[in-house]
N, CA, C and O atoms as a GROMACS GRO file, in nm:
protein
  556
    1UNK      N    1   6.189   9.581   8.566
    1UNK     CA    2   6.302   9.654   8.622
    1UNK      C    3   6.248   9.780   8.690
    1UNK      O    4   6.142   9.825   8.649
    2UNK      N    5   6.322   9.850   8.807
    2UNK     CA    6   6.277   9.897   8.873
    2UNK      C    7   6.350  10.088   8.878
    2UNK      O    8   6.439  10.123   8.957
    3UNK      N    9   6.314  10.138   8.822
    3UNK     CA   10   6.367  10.333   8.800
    3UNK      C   11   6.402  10.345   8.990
    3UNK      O   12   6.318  10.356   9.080
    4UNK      N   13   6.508  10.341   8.999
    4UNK     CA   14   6.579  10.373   9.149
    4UNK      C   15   6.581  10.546   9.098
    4UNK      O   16   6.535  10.637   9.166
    5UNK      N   17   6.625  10.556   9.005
    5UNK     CA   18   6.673  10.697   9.036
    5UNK      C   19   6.661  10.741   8.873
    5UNK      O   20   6.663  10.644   8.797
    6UNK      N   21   6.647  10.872   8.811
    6UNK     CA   22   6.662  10.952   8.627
    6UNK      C   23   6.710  11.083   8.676
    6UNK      O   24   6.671  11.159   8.764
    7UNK      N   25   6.815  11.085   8.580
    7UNK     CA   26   6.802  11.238   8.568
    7UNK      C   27   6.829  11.282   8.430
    7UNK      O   28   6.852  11.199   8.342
    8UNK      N   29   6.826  11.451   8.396
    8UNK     CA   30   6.845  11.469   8.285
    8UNK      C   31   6.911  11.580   8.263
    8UNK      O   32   6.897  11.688   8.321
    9UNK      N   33   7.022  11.536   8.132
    9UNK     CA   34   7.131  11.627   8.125
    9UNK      C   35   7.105  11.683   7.981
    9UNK      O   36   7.102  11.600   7.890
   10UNK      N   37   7.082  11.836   7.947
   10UNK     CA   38   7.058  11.874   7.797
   10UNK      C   39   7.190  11.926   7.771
   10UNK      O   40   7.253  11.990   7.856
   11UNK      N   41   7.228  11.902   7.671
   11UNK     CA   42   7.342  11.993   7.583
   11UNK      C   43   7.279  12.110   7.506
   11UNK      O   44   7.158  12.095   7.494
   12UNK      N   45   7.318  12.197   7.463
   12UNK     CA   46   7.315  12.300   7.355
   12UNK      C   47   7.516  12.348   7.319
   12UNK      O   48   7.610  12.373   7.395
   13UNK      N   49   7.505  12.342   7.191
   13UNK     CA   50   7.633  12.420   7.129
   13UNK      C   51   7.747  12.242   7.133
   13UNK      O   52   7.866  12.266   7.111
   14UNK      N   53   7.720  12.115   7.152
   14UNK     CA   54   7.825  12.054   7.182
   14UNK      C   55   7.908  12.049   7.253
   14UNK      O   56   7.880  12.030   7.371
   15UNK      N   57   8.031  12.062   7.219
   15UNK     CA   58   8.183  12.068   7.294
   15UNK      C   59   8.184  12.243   7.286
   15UNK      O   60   8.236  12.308   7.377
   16UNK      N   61   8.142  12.288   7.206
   16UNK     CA   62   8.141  12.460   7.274
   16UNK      C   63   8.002  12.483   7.296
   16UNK      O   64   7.921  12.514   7.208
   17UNK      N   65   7.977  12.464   7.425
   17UNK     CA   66   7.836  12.506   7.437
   17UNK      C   67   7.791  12.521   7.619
   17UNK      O   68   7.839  12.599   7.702
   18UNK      N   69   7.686  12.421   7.638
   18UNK     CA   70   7.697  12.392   7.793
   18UNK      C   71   7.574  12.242   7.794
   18UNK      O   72   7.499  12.192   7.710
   19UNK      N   73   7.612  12.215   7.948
   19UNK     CA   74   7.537  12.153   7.965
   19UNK      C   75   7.439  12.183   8.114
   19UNK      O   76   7.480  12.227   8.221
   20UNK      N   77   7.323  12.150   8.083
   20UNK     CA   78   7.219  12.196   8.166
   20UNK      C   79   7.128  12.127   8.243
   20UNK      O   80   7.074  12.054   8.161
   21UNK      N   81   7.056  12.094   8.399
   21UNK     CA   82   6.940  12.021   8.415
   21UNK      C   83   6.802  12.122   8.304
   21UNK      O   84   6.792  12.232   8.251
   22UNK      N   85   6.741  12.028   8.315
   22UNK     CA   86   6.591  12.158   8.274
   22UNK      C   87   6.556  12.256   8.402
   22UNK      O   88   6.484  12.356   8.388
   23UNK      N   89   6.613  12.216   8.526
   23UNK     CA   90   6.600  12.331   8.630
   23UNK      C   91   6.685  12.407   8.608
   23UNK      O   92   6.677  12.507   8.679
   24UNK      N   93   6.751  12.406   8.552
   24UNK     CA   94   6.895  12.463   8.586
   24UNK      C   95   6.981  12.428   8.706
   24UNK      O   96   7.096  12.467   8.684
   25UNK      N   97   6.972  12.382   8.801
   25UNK     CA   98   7.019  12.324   8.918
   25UNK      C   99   7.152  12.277   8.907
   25UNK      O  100   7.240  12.303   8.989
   26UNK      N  101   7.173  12.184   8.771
   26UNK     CA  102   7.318  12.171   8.753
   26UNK      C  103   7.332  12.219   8.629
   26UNK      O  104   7.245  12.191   8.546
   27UNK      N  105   7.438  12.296   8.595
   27UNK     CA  106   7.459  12.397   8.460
   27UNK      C  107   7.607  12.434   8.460
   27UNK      O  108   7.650  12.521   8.536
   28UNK      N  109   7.702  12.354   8.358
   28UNK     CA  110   7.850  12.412   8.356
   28UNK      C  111   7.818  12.410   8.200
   28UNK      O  112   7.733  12.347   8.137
   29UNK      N  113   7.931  12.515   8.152
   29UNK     CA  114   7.988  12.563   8.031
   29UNK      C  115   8.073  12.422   8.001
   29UNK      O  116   8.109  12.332   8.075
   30UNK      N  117   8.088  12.445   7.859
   30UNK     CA  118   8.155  12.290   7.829
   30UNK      C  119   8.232  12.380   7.672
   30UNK      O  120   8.176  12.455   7.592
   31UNK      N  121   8.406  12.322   7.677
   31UNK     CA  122   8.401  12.364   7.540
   31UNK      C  123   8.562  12.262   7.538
   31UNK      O  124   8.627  12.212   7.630
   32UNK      N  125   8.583  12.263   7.383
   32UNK     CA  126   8.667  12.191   7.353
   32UNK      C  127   8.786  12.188   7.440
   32UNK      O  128   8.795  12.299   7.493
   33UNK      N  129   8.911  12.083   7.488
   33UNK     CA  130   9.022  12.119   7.496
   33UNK      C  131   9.086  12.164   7.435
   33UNK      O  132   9.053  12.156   7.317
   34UNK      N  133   9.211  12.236   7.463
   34UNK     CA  134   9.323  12.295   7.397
   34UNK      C  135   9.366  12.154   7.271
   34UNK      O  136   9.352  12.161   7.149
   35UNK      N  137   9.418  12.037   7.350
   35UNK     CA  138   9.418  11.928   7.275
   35UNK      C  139   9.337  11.885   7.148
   35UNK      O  140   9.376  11.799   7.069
   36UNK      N  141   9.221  11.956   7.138
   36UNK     CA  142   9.116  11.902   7.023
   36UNK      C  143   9.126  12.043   6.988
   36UNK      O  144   9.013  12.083   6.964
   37UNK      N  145   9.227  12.152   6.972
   37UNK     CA  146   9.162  12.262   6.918
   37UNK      C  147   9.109  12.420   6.969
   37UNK      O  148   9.114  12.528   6.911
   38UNK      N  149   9.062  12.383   7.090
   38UNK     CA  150   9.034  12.446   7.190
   38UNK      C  151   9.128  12.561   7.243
   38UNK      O  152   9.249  12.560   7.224
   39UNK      N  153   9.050  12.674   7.320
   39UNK     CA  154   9.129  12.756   7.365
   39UNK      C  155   9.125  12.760   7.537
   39UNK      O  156   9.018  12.749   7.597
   40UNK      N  157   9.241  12.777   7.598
   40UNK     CA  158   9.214  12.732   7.757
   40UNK      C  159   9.102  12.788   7.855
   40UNK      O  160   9.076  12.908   7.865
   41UNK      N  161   9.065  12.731   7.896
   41UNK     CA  162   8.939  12.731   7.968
   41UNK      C  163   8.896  12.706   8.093
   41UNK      O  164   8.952  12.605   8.135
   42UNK      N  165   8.823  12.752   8.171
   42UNK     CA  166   8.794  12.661   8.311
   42UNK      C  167   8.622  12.610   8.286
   42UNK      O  168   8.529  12.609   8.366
   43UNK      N  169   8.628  12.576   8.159
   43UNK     CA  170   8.486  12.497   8.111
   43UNK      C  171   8.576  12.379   8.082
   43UNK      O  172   8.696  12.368   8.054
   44UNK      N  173   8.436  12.262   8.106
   44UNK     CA  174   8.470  12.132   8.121
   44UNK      C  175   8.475  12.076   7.968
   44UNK      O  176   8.477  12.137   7.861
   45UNK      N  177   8.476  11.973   7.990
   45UNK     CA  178   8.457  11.848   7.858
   45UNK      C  179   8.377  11.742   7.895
   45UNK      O  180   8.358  11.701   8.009
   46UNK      N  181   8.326  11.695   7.775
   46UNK     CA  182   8.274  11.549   7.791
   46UNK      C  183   8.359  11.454   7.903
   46UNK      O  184   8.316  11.394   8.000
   47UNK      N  185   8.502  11.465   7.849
   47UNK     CA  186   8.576  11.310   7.902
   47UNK      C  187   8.623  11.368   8.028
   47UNK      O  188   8.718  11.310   8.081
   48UNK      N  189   8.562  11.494   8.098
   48UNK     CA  190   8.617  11.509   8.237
   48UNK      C  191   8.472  11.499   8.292
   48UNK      O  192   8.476  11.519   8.413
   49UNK      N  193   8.370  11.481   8.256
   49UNK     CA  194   8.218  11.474   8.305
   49UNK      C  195   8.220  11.313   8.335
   49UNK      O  196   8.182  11.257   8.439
   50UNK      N  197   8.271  11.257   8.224
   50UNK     CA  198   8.256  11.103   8.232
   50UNK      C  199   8.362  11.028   8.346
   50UNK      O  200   8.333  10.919   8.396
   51UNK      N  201   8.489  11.101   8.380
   51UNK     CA  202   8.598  11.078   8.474
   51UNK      C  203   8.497  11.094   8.573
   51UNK      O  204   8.425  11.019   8.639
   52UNK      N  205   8.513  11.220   8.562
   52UNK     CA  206   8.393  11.247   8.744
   52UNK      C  207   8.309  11.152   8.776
   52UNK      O  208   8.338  11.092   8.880
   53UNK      N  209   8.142  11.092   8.681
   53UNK     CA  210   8.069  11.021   8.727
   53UNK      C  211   8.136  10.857   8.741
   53UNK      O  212   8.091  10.778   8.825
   54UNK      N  213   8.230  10.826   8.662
   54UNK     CA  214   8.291  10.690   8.656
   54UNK      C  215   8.369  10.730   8.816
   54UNK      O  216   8.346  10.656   8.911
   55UNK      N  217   8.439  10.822   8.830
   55UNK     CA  218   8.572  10.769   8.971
   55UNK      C  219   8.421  10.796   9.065
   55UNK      O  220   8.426  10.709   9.151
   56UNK      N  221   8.336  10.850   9.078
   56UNK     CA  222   8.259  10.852   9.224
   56UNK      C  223   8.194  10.751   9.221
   56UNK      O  224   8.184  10.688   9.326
   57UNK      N  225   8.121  10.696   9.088
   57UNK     CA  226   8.037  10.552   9.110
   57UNK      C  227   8.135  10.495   9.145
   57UNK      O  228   8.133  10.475   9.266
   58UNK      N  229   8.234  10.454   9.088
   58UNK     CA  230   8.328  10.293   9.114
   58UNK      C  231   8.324  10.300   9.263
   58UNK      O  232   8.284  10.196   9.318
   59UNK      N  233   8.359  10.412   9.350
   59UNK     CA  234   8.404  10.445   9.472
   59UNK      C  235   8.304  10.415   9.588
   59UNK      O  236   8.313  10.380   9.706
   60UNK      N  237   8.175  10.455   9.476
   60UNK     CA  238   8.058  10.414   9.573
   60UNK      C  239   8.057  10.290   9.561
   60UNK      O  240   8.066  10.227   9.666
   61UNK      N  241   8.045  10.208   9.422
   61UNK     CA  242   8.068  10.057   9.427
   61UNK      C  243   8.140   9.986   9.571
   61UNK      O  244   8.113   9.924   9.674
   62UNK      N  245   8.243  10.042   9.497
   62UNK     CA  246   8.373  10.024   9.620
   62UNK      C  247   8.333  10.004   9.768
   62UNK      O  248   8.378   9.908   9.829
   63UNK      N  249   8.271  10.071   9.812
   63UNK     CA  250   8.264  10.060   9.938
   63UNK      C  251   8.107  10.039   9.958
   63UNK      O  252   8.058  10.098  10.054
   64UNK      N  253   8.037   9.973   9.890
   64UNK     CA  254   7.921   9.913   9.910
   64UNK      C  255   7.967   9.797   9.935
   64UNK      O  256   7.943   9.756  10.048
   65UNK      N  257   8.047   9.704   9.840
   65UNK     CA  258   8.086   9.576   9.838
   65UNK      C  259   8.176   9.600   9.999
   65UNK      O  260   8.132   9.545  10.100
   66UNK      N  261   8.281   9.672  10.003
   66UNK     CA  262   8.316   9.665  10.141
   66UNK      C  263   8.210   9.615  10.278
   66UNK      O  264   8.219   9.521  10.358
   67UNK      N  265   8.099   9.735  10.260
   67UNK     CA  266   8.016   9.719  10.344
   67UNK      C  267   7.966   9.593  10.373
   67UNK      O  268   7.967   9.530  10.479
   68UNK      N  269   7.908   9.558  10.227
   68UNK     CA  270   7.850   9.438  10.213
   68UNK      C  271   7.913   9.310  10.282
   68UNK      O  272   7.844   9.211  10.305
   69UNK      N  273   8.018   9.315  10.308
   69UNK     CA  274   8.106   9.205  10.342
   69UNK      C  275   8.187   9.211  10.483
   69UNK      O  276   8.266   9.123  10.518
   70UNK      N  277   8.150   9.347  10.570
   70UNK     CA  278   8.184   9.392  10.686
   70UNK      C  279   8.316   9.418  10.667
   70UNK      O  280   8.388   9.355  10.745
   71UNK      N  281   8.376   9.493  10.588
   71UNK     CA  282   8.525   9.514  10.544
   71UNK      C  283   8.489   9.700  10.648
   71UNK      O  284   8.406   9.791  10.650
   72UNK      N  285   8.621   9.661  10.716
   72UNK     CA  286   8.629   9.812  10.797
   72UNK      C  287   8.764   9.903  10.681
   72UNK      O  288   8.844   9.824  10.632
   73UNK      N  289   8.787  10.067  10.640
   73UNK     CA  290   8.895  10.077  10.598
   73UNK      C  291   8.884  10.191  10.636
   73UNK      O  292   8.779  10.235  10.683
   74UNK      N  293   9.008  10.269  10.619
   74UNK     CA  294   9.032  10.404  10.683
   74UNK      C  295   8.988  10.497  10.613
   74UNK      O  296   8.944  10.599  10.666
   75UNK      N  297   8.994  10.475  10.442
   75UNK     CA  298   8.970  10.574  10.339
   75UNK      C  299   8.957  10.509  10.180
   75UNK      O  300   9.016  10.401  10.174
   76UNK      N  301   8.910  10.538  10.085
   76UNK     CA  302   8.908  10.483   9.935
   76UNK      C  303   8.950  10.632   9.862
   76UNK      O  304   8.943  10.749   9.899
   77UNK      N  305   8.987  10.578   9.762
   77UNK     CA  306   8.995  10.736   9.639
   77UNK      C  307   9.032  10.652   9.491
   77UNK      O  308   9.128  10.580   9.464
   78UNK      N  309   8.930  10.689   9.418
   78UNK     CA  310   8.943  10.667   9.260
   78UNK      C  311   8.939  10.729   9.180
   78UNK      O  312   8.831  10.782   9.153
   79UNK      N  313   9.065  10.758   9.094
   79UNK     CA  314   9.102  10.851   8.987
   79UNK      C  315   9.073  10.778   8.878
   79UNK      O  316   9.078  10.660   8.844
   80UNK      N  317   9.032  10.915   8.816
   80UNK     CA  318   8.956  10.787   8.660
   80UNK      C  319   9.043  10.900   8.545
   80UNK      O  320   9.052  11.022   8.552
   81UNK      N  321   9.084  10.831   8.471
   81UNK     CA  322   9.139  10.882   8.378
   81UNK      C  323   9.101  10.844   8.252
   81UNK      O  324   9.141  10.734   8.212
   82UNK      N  325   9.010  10.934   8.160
   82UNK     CA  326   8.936  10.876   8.052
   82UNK      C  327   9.013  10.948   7.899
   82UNK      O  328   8.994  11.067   7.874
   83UNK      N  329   9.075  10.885   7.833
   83UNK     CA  330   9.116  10.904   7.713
   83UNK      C  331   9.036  10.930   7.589
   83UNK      O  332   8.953  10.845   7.558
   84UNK      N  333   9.052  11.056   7.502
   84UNK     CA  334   8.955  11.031   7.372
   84UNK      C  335   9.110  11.006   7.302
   84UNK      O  336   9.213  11.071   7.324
   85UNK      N  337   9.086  10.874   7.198
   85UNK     CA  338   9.159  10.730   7.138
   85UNK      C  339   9.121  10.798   6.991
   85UNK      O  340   9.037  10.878   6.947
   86UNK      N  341   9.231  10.718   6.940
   86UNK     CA  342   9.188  10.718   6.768
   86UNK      C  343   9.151  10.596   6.748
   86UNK      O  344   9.208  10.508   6.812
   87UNK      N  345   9.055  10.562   6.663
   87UNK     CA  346   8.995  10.422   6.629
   87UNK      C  347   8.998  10.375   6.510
   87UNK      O  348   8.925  10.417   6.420
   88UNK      N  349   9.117  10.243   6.491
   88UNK     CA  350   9.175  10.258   6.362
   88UNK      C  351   9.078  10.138   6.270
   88UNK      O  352   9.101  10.103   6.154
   89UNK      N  353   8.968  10.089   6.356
   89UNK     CA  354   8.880  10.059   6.280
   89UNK      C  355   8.802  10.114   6.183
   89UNK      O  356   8.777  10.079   6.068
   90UNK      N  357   8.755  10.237   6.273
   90UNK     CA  358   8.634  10.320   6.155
   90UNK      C  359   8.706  10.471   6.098
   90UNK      O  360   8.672  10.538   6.000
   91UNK      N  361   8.817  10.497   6.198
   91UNK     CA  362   8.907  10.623   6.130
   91UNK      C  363   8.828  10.741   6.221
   91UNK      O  364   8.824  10.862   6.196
   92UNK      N  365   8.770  10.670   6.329
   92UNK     CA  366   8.735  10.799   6.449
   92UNK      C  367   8.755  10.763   6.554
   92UNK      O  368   8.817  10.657   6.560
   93UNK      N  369   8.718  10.823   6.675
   93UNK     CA  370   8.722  10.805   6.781
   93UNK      C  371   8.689  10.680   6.875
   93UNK      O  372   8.607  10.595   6.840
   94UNK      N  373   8.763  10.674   7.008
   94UNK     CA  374   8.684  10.579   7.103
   94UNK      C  375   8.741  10.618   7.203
   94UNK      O  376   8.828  10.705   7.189
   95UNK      N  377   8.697  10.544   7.389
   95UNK     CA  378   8.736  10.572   7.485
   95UNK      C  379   8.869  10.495   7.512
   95UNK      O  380   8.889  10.408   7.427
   96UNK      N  381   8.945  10.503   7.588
   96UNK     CA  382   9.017  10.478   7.711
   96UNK      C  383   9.017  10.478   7.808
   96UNK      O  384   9.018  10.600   7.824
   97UNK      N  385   9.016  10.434   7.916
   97UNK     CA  386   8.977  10.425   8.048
   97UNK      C  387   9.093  10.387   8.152
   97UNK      O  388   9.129  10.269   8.148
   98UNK      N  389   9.158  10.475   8.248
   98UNK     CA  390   9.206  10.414   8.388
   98UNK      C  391   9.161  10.424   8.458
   98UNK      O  392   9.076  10.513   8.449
   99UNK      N  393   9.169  10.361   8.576
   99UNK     CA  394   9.121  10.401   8.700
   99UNK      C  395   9.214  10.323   8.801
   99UNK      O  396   9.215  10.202   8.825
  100UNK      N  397   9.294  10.425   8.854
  100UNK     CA  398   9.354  10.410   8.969
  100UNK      C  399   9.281  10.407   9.138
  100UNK      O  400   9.231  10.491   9.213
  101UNK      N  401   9.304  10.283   9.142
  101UNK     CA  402   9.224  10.271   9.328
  101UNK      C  403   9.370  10.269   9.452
  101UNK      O  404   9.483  10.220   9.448
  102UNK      N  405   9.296  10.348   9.550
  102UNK     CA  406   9.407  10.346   9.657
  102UNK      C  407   9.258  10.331   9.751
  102UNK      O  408   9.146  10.381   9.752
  103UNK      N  409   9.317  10.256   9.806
  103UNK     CA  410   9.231  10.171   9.968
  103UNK      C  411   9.316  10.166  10.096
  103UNK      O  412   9.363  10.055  10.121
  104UNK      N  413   9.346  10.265  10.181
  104UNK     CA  414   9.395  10.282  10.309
  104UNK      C  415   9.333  10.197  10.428
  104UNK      O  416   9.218  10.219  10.466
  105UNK      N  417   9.404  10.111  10.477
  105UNK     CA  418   9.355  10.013  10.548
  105UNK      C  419   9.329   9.881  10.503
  105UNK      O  420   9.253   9.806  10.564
  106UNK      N  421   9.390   9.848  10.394
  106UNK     CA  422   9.400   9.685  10.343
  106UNK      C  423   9.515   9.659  10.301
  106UNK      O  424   9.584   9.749  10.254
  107UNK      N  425   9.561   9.527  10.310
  107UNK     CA  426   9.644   9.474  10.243
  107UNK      C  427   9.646   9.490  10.060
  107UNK      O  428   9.534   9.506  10.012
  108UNK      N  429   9.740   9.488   9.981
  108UNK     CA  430   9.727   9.473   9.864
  108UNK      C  431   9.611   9.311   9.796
  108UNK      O  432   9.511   9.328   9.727
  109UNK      N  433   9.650   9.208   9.829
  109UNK     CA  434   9.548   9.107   9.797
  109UNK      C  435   9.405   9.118   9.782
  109UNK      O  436   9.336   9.107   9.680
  110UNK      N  437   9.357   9.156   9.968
  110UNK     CA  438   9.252   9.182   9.965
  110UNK      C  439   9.167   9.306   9.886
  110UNK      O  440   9.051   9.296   9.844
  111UNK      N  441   9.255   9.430   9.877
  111UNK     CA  442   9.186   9.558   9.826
  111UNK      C  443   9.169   9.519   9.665
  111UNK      O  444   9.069   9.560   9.606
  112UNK      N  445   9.255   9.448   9.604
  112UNK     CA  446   9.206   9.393   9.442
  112UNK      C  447   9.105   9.310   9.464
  112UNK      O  448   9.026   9.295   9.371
  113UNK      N  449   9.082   9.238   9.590
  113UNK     CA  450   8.977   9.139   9.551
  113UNK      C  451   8.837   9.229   9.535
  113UNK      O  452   8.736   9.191   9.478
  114UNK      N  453   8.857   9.359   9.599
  114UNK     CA  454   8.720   9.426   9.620
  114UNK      C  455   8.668   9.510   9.548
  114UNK      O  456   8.554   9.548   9.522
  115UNK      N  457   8.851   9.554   9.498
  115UNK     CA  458   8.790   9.632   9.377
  115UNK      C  459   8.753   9.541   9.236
  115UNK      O  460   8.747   9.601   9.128
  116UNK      N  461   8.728   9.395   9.240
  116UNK     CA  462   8.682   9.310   9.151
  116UNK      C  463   8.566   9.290   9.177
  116UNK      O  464   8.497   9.235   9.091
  117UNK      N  465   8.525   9.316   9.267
  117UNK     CA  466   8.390   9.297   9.312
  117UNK      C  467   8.290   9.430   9.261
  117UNK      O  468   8.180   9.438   9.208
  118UNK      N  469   8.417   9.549   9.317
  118UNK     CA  470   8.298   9.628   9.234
  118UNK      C  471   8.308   9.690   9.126
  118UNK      O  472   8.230   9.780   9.097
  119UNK      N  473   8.429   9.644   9.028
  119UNK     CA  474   8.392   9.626   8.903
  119UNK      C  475   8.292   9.559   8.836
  119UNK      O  476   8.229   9.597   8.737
  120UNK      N  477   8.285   9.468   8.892
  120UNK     CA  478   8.185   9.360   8.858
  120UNK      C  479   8.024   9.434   8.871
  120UNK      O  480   7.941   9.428   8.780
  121UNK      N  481   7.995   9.526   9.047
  121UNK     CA  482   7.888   9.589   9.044
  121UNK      C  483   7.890   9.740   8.988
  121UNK      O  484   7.798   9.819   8.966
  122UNK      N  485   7.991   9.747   8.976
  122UNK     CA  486   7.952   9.917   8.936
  122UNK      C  487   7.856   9.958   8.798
  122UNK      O  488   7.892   9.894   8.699
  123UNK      N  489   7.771  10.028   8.779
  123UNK     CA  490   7.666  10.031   8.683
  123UNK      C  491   7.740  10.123   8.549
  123UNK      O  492   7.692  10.127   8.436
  124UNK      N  493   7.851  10.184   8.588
  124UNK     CA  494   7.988  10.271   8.495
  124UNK      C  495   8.052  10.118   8.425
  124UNK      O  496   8.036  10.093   8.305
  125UNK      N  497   8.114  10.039   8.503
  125UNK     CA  498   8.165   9.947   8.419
  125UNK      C  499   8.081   9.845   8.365
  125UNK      O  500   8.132   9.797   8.263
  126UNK      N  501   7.954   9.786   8.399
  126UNK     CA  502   7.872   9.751   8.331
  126UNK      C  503   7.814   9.791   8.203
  126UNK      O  504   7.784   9.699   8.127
  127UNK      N  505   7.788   9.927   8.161
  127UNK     CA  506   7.766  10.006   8.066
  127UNK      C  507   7.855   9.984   7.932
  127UNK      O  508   7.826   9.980   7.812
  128UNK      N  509   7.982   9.971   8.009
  128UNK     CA  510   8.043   9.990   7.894
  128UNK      C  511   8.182   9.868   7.859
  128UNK      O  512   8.286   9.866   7.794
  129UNK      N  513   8.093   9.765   7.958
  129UNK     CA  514   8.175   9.646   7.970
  129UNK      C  515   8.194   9.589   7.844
  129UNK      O  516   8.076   9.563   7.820
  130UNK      N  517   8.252   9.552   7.751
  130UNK     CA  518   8.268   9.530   7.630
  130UNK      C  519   8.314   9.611   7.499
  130UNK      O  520   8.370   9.580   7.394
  131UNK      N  521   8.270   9.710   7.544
  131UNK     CA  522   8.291   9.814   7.417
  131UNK      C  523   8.381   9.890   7.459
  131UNK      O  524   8.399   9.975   7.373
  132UNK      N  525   8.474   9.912   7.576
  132UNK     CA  526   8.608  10.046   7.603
  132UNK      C  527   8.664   9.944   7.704
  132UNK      O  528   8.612   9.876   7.792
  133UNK      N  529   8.796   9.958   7.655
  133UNK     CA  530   8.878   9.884   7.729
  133UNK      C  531   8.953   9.977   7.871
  133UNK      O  532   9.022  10.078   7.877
  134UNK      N  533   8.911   9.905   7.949
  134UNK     CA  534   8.912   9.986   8.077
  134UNK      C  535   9.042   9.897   8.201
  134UNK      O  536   9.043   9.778   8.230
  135UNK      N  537   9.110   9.975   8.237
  135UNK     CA  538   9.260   9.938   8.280
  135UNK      C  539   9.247   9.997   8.457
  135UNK      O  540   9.227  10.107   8.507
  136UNK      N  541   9.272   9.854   8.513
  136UNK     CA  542   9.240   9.943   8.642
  136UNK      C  543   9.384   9.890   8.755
  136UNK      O  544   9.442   9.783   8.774
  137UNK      N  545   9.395  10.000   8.799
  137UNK     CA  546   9.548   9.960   8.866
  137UNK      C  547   9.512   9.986   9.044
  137UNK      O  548   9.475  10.096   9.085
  138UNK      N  549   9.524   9.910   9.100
  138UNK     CA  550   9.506   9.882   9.269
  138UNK      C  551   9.649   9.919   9.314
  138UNK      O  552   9.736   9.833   9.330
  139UNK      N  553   9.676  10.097   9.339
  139UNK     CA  554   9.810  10.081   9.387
  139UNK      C  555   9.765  10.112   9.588
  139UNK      O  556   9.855  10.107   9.672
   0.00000   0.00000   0.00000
C-alpha cells in the first residue's frame, strides 16, 4: 500500500484542552459543549472536527466520481451532521452520522446515483463503514 499523504494531530487536556500539528501550523482550542457540560465557547469539539473532515472528503469524493464519469454540475455542498449517541449496548457512547448532499445541476436520480458512488469511495465512509450508522439524504 502506498502513503499518498500523513498527517499529525496531538491533543493535550482532551475535550478541554487543544489540538495541535507538531508545527503548530494547525492549532485550535477544543473544549466540551454546553451539551456535555461545557461552558459556551468559540472552541471546537471532537464531533465538529469529525463533521468538517467527513462533509469536505465526501464532497471531494463527490466530485471525483463526477469527474470520473464526465458529469458537468454547477455546484456540490455537504453538511455532515455528527451525533455523540448513547450506546445501550455497553452503557456509553457512539456516533451518528448525517450527511445532507445538495448537487446543483442534476436531476434527483442521477445526483443519488453519485452520491453512491462516492460513498462507496470516500475513505470517511470506508473507515467507519460498519461500525456508525451513517444516514445520508440527497435533497
Amino acid at each position: 500500500m502506498k502513503t499518498l499523504y500523513e498527517t499529525t494531530i496531538v491533543n493535550t487536556g482532551g475535550r478541554n484542552g487543544n489540538v495541535h500539528s507538531p508545527d503548530n501550523v494547525f492549532y485550535l482550542d477544543v473544549a466540551a459543549p454546553k451539551e456535555l457540560g461545557g461552558e459556551y465557547t468559540t472552541a471546537t469539539n471532537p464531533e465538529q472536527l469529525f463533521a468538517a473532515g467527513y462533509s469536505a472528503c465526501f464532497n471531494s469524493a463527490l466530485e471525483f466520481q463526477l469527474k470520473k464519469h464526465s458529469v458537468s454540475i454547477e455546484k456540490s455542498s455537504v453538511a455532515a451532521t455528527v451525533q455523540l449517541l448513547t450506546d445501550a449496548q455497553d452503557q456509553g457512547v457512539k456516533l451518528g452520522i448525517q450527511l445532507e448532499v445538495h448537487i446543483d445541476g442534476l436531476d434527483m436520480d442521477t445526483a443519488k446515483k453519485y452520491v453512491e458512488l462516492a460513498h462507496a469511495y470516500c475513505p470517511y465512509s470506508k473507515a467507519i463503514s460498519g461500525n456508525v450508522d451513517v444516514v445520508i439524504e440527497v435533497i
